[in-house]
PDB file of N, CA, C, O and CB in Angstrom:
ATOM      1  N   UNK A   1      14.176 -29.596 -17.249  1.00  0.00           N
ATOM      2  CA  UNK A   1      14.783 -30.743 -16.617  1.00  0.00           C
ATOM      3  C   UNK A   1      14.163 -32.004 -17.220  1.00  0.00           C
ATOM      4  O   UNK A   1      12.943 -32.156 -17.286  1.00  0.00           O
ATOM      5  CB  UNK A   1      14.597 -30.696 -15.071  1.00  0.00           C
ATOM      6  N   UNK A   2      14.889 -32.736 -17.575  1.00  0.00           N
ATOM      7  CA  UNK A   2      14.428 -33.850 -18.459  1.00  0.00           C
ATOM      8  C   UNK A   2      13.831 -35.077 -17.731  1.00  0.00           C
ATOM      9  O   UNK A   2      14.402 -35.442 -16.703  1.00  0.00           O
ATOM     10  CB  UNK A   2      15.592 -34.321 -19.297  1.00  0.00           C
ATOM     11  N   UNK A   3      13.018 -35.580 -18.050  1.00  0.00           N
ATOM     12  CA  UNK A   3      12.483 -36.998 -17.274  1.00  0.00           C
ATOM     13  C   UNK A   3      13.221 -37.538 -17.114  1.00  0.00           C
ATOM     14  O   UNK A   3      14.077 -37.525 -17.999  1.00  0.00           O
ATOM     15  CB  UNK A   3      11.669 -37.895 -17.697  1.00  0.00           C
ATOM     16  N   UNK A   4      13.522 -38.597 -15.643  1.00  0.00           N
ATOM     17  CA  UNK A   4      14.927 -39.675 -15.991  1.00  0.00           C
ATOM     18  C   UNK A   4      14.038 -40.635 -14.782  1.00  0.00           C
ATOM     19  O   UNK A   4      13.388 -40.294 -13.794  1.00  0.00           O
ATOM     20  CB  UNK A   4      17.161 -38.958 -15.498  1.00  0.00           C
ATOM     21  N   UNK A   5      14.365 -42.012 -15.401  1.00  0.00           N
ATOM     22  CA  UNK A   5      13.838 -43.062 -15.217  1.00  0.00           C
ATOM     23  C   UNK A   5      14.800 -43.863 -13.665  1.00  0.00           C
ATOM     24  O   UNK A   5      15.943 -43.596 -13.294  1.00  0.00           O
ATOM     25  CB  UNK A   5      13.881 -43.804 -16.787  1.00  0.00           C
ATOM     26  N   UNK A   6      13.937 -44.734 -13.137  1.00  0.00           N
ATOM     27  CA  UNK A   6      14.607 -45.591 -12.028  1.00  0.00           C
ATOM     28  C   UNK A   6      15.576 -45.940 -12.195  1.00  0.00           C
ATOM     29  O   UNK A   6      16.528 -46.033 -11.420  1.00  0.00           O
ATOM     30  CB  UNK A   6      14.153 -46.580 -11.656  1.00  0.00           C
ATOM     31  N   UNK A   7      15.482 -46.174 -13.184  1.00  0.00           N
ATOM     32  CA  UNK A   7      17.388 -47.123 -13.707  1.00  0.00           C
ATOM     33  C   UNK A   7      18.333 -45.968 -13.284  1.00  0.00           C
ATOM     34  O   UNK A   7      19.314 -46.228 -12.587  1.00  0.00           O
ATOM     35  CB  UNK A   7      17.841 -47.528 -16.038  1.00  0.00           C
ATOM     36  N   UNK A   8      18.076 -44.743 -13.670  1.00  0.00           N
ATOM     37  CA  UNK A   8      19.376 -43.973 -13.996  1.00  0.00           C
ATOM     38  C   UNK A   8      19.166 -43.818 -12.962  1.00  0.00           C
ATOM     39  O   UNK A   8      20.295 -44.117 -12.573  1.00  0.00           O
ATOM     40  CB  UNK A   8      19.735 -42.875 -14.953  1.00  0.00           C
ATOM     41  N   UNK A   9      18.266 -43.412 -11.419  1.00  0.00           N
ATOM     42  CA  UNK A   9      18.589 -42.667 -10.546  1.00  0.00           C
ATOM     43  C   UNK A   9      19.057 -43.736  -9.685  1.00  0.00           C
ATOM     44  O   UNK A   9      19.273 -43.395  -8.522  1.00  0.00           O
ATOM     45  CB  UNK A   9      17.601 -41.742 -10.111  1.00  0.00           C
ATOM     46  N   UNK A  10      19.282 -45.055 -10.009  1.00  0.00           N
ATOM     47  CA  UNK A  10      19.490 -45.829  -9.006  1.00  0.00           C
ATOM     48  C   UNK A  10      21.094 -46.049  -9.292  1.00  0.00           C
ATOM     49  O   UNK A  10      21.840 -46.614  -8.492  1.00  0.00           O
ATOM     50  CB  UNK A  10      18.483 -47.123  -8.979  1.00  0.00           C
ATOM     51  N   UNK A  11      21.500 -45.521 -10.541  1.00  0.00           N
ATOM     52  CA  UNK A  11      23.119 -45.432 -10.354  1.00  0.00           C
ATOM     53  C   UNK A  11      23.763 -44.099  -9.955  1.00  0.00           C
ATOM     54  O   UNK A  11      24.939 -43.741 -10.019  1.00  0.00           O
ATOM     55  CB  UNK A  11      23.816 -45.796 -11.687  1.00  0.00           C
ATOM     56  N   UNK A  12      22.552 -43.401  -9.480  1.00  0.00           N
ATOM     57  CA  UNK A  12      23.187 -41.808  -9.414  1.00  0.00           C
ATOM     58  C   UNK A  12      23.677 -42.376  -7.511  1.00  0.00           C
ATOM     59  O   UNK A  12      23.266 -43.459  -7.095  1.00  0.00           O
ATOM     60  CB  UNK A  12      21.494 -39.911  -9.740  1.00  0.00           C
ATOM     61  N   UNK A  13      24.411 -41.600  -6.759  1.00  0.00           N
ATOM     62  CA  UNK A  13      25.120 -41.647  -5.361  1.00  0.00           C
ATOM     63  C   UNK A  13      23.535 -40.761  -5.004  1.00  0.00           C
ATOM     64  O   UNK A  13      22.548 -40.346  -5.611  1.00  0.00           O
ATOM     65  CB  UNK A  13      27.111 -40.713  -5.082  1.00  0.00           C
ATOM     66  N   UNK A  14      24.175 -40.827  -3.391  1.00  0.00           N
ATOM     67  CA  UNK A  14      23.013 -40.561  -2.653  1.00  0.00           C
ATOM     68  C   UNK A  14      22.842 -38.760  -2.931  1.00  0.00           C
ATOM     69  O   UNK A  14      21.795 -38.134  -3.098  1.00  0.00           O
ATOM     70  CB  UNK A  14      23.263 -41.121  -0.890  1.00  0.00           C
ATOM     71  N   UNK A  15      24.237 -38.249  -2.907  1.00  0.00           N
ATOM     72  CA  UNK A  15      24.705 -36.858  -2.854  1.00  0.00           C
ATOM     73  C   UNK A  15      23.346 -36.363  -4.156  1.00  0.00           C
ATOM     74  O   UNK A  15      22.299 -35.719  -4.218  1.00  0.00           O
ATOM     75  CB  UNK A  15      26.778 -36.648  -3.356  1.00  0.00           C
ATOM     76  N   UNK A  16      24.111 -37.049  -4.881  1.00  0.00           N
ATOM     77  CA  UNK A  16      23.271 -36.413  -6.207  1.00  0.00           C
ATOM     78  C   UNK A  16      22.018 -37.036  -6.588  1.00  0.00           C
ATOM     79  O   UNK A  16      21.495 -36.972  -7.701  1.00  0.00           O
ATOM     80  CB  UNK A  16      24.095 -36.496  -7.523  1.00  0.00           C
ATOM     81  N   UNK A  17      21.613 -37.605  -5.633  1.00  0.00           N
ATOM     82  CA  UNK A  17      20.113 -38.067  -5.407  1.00  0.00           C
ATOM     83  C   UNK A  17      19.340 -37.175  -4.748  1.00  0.00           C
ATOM     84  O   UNK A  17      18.134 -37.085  -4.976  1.00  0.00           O
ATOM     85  CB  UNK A  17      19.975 -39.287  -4.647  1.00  0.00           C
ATOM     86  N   UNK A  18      19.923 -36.485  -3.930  1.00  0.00           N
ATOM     87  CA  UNK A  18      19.345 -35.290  -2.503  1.00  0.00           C
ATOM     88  C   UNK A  18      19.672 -34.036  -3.498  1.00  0.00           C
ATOM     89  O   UNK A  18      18.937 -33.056  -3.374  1.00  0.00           O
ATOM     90  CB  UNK A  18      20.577 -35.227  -0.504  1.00  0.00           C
ATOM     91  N   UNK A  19      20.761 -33.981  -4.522  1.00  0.00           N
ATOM     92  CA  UNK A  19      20.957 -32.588  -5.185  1.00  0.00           C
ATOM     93  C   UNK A  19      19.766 -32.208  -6.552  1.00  0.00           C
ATOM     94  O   UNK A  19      19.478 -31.123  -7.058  1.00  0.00           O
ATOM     95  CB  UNK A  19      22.676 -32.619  -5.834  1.00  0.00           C
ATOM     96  N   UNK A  20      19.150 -33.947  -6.919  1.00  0.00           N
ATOM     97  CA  UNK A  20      18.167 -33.725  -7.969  1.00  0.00           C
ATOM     98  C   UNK A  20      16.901 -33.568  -7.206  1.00  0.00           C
ATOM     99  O   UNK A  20      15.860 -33.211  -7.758  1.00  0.00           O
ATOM    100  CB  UNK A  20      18.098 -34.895  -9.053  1.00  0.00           C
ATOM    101  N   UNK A  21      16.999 -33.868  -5.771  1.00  0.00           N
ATOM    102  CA  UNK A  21      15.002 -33.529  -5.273  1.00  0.00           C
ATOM    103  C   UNK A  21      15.180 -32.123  -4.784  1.00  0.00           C
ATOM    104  O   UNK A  21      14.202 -31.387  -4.650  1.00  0.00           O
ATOM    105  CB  UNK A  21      14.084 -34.717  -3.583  1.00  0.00           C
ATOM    106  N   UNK A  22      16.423 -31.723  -4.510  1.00  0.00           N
ATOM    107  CA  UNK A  22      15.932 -30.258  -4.019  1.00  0.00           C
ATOM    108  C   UNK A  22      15.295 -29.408  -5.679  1.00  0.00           C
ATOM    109  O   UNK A  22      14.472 -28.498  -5.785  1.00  0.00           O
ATOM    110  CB  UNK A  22      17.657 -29.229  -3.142  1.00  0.00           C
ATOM    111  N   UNK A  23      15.779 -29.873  -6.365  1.00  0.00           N
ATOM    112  CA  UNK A  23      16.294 -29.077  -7.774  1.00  0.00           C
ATOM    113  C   UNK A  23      14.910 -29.452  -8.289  1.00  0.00           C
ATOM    114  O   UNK A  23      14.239 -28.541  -8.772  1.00  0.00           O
ATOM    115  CB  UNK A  23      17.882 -29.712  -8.826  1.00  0.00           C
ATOM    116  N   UNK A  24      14.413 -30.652  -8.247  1.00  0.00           N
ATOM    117  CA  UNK A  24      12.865 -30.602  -8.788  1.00  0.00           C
ATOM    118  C   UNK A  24      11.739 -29.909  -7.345  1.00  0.00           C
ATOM    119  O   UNK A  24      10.603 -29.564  -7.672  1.00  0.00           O
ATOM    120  CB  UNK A  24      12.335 -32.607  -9.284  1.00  0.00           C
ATOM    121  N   UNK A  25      11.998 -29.819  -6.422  1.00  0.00           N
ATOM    122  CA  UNK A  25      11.069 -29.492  -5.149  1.00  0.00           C
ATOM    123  C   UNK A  25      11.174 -28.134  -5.415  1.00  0.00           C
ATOM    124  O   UNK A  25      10.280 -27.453  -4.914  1.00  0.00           O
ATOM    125  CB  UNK A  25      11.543 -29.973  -3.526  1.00  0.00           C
ATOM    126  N   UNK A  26      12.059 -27.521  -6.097  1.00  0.00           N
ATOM    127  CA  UNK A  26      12.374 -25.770  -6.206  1.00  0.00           C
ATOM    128  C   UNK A  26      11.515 -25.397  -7.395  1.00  0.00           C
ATOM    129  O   UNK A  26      10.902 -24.329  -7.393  1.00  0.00           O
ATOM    130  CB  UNK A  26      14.208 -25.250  -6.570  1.00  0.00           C
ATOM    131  N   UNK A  27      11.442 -26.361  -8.552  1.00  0.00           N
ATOM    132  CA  UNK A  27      11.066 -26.251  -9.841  1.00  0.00           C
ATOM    133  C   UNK A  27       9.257 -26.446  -9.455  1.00  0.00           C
ATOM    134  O   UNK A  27       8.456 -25.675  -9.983  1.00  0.00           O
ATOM    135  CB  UNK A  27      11.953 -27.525 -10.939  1.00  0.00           C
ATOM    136  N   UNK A  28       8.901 -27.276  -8.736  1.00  0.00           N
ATOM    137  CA  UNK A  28       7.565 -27.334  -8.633  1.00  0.00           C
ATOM    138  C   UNK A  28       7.126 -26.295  -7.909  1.00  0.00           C
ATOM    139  O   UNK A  28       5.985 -25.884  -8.123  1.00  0.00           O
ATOM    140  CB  UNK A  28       7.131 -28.467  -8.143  1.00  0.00           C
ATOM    141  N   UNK A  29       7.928 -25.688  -6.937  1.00  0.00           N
ATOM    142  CA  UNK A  29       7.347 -24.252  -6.045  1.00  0.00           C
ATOM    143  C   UNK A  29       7.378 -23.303  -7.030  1.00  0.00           C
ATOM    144  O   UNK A  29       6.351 -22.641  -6.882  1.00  0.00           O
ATOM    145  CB  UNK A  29       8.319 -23.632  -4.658  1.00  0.00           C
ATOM    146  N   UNK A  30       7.968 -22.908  -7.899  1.00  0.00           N
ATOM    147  CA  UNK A  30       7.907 -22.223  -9.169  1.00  0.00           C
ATOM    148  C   UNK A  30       6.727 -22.311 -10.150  1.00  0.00           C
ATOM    149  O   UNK A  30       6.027 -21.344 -10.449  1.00  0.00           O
ATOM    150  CB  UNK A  30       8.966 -22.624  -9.835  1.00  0.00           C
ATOM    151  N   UNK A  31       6.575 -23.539 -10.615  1.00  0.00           N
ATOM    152  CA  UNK A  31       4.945 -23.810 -11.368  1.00  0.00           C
ATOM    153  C   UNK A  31       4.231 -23.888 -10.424  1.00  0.00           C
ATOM    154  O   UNK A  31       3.135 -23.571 -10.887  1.00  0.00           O
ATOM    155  CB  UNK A  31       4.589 -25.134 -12.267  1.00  0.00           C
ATOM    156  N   UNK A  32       4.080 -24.135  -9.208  1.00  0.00           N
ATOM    157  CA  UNK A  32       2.967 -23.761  -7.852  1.00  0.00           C
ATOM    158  C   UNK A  32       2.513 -22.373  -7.840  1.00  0.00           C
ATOM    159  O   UNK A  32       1.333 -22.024  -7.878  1.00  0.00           O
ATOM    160  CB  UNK A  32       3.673 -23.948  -6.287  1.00  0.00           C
ATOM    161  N   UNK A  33       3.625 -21.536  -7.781  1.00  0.00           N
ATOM    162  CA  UNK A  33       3.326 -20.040  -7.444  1.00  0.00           C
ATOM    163  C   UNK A  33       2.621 -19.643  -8.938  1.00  0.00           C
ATOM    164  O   UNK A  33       1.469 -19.215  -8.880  1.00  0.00           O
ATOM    165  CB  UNK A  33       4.918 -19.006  -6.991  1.00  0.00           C
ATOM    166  N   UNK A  34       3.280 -19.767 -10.317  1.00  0.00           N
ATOM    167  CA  UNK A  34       3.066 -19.324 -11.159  1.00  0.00           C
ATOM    168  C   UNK A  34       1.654 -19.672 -11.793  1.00  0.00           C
ATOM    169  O   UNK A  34       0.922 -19.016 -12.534  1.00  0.00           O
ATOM    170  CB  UNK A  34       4.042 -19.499 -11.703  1.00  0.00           C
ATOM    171  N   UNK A  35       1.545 -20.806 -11.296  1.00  0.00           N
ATOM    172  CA  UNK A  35      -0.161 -21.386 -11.535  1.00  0.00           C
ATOM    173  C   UNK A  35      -0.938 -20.162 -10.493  1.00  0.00           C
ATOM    174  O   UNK A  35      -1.745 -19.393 -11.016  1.00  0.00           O
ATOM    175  CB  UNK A  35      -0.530 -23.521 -10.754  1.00  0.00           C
ATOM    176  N   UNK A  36      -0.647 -20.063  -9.110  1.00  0.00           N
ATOM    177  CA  UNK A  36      -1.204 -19.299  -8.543  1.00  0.00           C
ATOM    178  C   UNK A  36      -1.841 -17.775  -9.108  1.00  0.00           C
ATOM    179  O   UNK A  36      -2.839 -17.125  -8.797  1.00  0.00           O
ATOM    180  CB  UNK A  36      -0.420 -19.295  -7.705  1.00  0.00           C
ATOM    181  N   UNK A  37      -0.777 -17.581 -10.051  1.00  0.00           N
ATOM    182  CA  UNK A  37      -0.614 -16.118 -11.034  1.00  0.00           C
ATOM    183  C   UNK A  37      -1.228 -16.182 -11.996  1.00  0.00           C
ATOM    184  O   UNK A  37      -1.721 -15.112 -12.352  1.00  0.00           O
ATOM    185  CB  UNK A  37       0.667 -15.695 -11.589  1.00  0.00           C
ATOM    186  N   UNK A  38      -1.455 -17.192 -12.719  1.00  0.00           N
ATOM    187  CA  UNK A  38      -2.484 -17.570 -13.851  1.00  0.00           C
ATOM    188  C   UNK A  38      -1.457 -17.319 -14.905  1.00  0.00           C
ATOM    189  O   UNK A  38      -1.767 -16.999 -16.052  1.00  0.00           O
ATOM    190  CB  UNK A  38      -4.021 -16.612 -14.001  1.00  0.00           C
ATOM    191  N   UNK A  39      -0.155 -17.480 -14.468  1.00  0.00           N
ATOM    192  CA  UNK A  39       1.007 -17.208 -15.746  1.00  0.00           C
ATOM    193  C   UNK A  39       1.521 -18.662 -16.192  1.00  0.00           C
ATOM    194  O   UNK A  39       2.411 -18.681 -17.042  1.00  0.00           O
ATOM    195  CB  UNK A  39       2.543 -16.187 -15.164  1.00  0.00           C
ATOM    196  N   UNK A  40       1.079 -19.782 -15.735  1.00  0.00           N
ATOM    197  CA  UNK A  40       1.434 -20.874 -16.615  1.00  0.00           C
ATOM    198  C   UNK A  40       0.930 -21.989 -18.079  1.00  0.00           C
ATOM    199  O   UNK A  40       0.932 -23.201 -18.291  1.00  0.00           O
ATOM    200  CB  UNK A  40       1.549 -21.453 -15.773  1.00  0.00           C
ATOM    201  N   UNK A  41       0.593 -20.923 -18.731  1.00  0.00           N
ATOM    202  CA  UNK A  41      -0.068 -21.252 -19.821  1.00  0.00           C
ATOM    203  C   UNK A  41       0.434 -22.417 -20.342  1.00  0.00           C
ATOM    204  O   UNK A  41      -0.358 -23.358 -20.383  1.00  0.00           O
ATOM    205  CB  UNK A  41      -0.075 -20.288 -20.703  1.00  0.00           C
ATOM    206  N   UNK A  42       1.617 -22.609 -20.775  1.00  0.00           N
ATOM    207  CA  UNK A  42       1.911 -23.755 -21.512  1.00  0.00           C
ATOM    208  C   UNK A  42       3.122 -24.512 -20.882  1.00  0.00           C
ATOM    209  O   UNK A  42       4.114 -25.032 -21.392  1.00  0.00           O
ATOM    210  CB  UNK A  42       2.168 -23.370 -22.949  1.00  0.00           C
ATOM    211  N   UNK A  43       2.702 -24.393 -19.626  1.00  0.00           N
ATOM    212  CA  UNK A  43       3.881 -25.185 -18.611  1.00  0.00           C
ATOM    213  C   UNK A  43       2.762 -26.331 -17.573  1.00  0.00           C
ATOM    214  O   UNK A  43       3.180 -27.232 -16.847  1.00  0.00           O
ATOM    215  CB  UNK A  43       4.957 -23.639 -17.291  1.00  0.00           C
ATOM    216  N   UNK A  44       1.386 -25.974 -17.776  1.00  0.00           N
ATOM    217  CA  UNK A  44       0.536 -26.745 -16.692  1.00  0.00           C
ATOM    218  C   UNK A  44       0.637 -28.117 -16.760  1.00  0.00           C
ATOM    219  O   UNK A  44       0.272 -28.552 -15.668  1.00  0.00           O
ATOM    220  CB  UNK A  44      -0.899 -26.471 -16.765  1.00  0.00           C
ATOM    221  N   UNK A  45       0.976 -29.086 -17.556  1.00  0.00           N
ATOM    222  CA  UNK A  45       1.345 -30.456 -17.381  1.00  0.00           C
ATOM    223  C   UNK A  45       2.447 -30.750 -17.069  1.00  0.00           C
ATOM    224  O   UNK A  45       2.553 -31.958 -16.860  1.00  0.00           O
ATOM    225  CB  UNK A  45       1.179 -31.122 -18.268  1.00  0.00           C
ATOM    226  N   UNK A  46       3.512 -30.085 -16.910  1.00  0.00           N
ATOM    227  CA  UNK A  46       5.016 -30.237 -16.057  1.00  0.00           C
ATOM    228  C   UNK A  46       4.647 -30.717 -14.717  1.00  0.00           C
ATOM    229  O   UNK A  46       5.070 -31.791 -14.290  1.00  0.00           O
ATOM    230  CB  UNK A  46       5.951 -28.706 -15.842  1.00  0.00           C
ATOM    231  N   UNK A  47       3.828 -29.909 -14.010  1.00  0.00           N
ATOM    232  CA  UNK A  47       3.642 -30.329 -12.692  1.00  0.00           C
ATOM    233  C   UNK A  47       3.151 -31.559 -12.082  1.00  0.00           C
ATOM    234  O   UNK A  47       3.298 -31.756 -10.876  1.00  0.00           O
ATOM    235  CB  UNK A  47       3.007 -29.591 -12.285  1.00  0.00           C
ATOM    236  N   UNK A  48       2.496 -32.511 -12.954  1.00  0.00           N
ATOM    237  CA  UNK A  48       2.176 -33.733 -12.240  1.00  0.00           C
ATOM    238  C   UNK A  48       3.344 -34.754 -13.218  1.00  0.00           C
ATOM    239  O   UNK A  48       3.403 -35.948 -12.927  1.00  0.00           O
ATOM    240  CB  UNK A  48       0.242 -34.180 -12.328  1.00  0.00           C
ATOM    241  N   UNK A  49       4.101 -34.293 -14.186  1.00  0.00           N
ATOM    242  CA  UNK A  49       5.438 -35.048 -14.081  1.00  0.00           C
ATOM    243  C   UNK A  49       6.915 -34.996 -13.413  1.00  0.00           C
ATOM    244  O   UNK A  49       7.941 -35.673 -13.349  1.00  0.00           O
ATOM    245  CB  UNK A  49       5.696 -35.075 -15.074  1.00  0.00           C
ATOM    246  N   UNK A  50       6.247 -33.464 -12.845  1.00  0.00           N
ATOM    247  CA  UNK A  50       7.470 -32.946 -11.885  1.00  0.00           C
ATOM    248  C   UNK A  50       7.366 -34.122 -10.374  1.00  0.00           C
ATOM    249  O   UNK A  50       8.273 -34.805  -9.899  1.00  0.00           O
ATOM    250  CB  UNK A  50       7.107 -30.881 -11.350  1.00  0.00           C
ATOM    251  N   UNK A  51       5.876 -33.999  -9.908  1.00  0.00           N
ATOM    252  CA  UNK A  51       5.385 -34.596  -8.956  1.00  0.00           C
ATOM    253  C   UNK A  51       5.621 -36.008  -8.937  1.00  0.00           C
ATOM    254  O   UNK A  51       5.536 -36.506  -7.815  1.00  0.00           O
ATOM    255  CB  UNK A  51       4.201 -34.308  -8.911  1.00  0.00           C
ATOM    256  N   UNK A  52       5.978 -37.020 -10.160  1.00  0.00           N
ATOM    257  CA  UNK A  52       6.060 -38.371 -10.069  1.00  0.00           C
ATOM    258  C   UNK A  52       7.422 -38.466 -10.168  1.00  0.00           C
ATOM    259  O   UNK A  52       7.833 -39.525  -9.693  1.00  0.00           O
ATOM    260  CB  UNK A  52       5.288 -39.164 -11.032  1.00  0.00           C
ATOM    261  N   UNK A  53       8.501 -37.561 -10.727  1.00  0.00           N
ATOM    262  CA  UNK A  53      10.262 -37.089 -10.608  1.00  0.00           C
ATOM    263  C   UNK A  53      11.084 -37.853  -9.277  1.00  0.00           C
ATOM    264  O   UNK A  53      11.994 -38.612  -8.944  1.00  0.00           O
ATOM    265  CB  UNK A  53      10.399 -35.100 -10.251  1.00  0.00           C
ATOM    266  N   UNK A  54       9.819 -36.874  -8.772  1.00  0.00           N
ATOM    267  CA  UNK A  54      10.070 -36.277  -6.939  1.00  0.00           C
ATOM    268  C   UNK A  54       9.661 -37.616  -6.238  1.00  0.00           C
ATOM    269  O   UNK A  54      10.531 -37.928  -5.425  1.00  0.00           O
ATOM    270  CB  UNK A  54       8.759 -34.674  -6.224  1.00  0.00           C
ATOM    271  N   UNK A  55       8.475 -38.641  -6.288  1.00  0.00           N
ATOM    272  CA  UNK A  55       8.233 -39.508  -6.277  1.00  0.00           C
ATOM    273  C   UNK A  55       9.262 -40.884  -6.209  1.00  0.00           C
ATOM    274  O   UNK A  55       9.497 -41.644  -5.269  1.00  0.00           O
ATOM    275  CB  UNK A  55       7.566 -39.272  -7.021  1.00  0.00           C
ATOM    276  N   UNK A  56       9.996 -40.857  -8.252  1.00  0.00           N
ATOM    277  CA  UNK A  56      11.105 -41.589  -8.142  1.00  0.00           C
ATOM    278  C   UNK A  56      12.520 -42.070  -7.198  1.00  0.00           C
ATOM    279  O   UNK A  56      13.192 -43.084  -7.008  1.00  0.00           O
ATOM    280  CB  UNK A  56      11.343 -41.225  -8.884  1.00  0.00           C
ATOM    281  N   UNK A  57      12.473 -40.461  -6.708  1.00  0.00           N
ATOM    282  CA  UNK A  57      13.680 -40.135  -6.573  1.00  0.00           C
ATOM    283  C   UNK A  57      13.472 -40.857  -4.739  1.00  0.00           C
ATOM    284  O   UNK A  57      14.365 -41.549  -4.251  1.00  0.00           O
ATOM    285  CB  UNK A  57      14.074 -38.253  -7.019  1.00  0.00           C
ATOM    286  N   UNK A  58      12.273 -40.549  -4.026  1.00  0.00           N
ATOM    287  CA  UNK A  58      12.209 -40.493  -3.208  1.00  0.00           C
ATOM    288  C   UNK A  58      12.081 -41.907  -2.767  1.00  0.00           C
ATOM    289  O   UNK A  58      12.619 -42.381  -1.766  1.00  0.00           O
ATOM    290  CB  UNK A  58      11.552 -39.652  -3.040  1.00  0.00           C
ATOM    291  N   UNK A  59      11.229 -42.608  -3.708  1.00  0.00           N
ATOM    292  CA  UNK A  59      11.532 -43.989  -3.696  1.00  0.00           C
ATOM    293  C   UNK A  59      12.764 -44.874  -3.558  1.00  0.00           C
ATOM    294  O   UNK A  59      12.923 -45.707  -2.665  1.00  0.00           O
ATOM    295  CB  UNK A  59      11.143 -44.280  -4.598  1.00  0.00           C
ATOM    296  N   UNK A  60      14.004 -44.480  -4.986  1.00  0.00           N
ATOM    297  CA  UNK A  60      14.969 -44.805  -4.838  1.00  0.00           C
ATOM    298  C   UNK A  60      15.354 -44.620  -3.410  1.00  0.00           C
ATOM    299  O   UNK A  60      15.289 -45.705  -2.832  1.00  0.00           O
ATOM    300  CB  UNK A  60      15.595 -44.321  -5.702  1.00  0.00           C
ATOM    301  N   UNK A  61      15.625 -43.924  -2.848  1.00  0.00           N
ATOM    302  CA  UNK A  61      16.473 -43.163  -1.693  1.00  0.00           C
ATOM    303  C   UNK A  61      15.552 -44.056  -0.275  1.00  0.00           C
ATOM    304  O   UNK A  61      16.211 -44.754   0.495  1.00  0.00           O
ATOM    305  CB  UNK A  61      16.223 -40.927  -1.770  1.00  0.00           C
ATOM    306  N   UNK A  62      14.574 -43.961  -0.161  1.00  0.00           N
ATOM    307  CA  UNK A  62      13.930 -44.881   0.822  1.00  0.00           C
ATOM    308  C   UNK A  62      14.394 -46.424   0.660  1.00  0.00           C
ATOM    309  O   UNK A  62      14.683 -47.070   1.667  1.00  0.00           O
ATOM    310  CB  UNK A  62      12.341 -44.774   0.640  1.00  0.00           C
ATOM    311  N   UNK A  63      14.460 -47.016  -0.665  1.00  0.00           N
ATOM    312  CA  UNK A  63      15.033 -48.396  -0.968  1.00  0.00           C
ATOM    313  C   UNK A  63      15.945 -48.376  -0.423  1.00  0.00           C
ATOM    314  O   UNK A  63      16.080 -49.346   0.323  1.00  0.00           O
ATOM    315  CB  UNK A  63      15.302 -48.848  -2.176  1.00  0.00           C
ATOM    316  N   UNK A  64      16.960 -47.471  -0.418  1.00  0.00           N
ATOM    317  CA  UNK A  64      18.591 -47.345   0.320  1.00  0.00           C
ATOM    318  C   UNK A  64      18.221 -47.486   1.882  1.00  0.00           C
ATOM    319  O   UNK A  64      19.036 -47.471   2.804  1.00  0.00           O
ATOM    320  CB  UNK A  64      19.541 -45.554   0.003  1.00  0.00           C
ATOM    321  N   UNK A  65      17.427 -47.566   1.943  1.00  0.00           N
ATOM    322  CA  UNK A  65      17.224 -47.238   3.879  1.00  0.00           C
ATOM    323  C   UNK A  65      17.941 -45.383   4.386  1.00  0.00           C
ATOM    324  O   UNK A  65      18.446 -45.135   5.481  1.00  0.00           O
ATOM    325  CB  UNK A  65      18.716 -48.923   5.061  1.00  0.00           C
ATOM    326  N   UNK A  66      17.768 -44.389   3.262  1.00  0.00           N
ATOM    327  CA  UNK A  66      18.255 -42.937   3.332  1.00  0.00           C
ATOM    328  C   UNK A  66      17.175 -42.382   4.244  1.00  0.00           C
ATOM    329  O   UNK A  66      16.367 -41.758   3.555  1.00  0.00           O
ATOM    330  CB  UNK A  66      18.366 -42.109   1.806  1.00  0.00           C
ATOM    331  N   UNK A  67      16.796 -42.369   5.760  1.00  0.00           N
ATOM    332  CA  UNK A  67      15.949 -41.033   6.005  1.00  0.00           C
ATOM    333  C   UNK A  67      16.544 -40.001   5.833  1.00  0.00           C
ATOM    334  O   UNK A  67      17.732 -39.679   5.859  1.00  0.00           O
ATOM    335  CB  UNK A  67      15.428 -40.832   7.211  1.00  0.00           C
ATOM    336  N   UNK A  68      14.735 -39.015   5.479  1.00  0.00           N
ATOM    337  CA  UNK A  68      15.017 -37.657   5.080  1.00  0.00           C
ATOM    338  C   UNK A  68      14.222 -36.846   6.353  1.00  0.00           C
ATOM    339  O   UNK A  68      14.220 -35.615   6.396  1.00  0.00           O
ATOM    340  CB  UNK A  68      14.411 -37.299   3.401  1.00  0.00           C
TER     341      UNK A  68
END
């Protein structure tokens, strides 16, 4: 899943604002568990850019006045 910046998520709708945090919140429980396993060898820095994604997104969506 590719990095995408404030700009773009602030023209994305709310729909597909709530459809990209489930989609990164699923992707980080995945490198969560798999770190747990000692199977993420060359995936371990995804997770604190997954974590600032999730961040963006959540930001945008709070700017809207969106509770979650």
């Amino acid at each position: 899943m590719p990095r995408v910046k404030a700009r773009e998520l602030r023209g994305m709708s709310n729909e597909e604002l709530l459809k990209r945090l489930r989609e990164l919140r699923s992707e980080l429980l995945r490198l969560r568990t798999a770190s747990g396993r000692g199977t993420i060898a060359n995936e371990s820095g995804k997770v604190k850019s997954i974590r600032r994604d999730i961040a963006r997104v959540l930001t945008v969506l709070n700017e809207r006045g969106l509770k979650l």
